[in-house]
N, C-alpha and C positions, 0 to 999 in steps of 0.2 A: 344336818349332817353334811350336806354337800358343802355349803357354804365354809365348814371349817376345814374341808378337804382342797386340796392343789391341784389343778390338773396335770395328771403326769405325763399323756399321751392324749395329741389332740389328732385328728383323722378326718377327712371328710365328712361322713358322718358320726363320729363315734369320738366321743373323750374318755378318757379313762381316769379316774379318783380315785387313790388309795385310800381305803377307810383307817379313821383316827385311830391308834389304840384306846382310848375316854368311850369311842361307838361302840369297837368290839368288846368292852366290859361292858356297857350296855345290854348289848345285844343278850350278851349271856347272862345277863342276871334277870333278865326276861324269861330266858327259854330255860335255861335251867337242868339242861341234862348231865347226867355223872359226872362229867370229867369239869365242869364247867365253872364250877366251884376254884380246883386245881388251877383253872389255867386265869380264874380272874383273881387268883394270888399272885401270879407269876407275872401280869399286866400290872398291878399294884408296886411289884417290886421291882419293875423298869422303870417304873414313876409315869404318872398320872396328873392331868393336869383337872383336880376335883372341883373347881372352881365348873369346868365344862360340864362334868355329868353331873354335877348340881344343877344347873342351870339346865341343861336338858330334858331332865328330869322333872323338875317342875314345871316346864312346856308340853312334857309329857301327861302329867298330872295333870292338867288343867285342862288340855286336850279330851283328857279322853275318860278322866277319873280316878281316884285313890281305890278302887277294887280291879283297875288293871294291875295295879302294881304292888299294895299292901296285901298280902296272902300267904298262910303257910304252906308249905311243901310236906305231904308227908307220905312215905314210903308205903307201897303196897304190901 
């Protein structure tokens, strides 16, 4: 993630990265709360470069395993 991010803001100590849109639908299709669904349409529909959270994804996978990430969601 850092790597495909820019530095926006570099400081003595401290640089600042804006994260990708491709991270933040990551992120949420990770964690998965109500609205999250919603808002990784709305990152889909600014466009997405899918080639990235493919690629992520299976860095991720391979990391860490197909039962972090293959799982159903289901409502209390």
């Amino acid at each position: 993630m850092q790597e495909r991010s820019e530095p926006f803001l570099n400081l003595e100590r401290l640089t600042v990265r804006p994260v990708r849109t491709e991270d933040i639908f990551l992120f949420k299709a990770i964690v998965g709360r109500d609205d999250d669904i919603e808002d990784m349409n709305m990152l889909v529909q600014a466009g997405l470069d899918y080639d990235v959270v493919r690629d992520e994804l299976e860095a991720q996978i391979e990391r860490l395993g197909d039962d972090q990430f293959a799982r159903s969601r289901t409502k209390p």
